[in-house]
C-alpha positions, 0 to 999 in steps of 0.5 A, a space after each residue: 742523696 742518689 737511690 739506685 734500686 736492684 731489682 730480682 727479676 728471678 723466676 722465684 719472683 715470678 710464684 704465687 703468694 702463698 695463704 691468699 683467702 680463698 677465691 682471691 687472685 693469688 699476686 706473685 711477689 713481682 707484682 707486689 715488688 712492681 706494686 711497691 716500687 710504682 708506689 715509691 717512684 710516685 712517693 719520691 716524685 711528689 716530695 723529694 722531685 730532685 733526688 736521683 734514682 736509678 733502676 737496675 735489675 737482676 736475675 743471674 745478670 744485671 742489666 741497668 734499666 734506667 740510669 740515674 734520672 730525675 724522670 719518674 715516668 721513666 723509671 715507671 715504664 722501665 719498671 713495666 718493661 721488666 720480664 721474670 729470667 732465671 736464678 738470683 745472683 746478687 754478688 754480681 749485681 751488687 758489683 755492677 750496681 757499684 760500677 754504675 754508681 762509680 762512674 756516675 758519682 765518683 767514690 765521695 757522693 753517699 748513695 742508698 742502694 735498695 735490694 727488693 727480692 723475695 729472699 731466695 738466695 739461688 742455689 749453685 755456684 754465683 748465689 749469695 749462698 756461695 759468694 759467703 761460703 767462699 768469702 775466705 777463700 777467695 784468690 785474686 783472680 776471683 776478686 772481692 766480694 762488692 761490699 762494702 761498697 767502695 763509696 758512702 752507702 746505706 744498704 736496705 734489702 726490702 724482703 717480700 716475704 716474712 721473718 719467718 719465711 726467711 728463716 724457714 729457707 736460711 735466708 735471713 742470716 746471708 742477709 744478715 751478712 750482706 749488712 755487717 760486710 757493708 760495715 753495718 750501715 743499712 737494714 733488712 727490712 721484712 713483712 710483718 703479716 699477710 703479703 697483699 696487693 693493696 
């Protein structure tokens, strides 16, 4: 089953993981997310070597980094070549990650579409925050909302912060959302304990 994995190259990203023990370098959440995706590529390479994976990342634009490939060296130097940009908007790169995966596989091949970001939704007008206020209200002009996607599609947001972190900001229920909108088919998956780089 194809992967295609969106990344949040937001500034958010770019911060400090907070409650380091003291005299530790301090890792932003990009460096875990790169860390954590390295990981997987490896992962994948090894045991699931004809999968396709595809990297795409995002801040206020999407930019397809790596098209559907089974070169996992390549999606490495795409991953290291990813620079922090400015504010996270997801509706839009949820709509482009689906244009990606149409043109490539059509509207009958199930994909898994991984989300790693830290949880911030943005703030303003094109964050997910906005996207789900004005879901009901939405004229044809401004088009549908991307989910759920219109081919089979299991949709993991990996969230690089805790349970509790994401409610403190009011992030977890939007997150909810972008799962039940895929008609229920995927998981947010969030840190239990301490952020490390290990």
């Amino acid at each position: 089953m194809p992967t295609a994995i969106l990344l949040d190259c937001s500034l958010s990203m770019a911060c400090p993981v907070p409650g380091v023990a003291e005299g530790a370098e301090e890792p932003t959440r990009r460096q875990l997310a790169t860390a954590a995706l390295s990981a997987l590529f490896q992962h994948v390479q090894a045991l699931y070597r004809l999968e396709f994976t595809a990297l795409l990342a995002f801040s206020s634009r999407w930019q397809l980094v790596v098209p559907f490939t089974r070169d996992y060296n390549a999606l490495q130097e795409g991953l290291a070549s990813l620079e922090e940009c400015d504010k996270t908007c997801l509706e839009g790169a949820l709509a482009g990650l689906s244009r990606v995966v149409l043109e490539e596989w059509g509207v009958g091949t199930p994909c898994q579409v991984i989300v790693v970001t830290d949880g911030c939704l943005g703030v303003g007008r094109g964050t997910l925050r906005h996207s789900l206020a004005t879901l009901g209200a939405r004229t044809d002009d401004e088009g549908r909302f991307p989910l759920p996607f219109p081919f089979p599609a299991r949709l993991y947001v990996m969230c690089l912060a805790t349970v509790d972190e994401l409610q403190s900001i009011g992030a977890l229920e939007s997150l909810e959302k972008l799962i039940e909108l895929n008609n229920g088919s995927g998981q947010i998956v969030a840190v239990e304990g301490q952020l490390l780089l290990k």
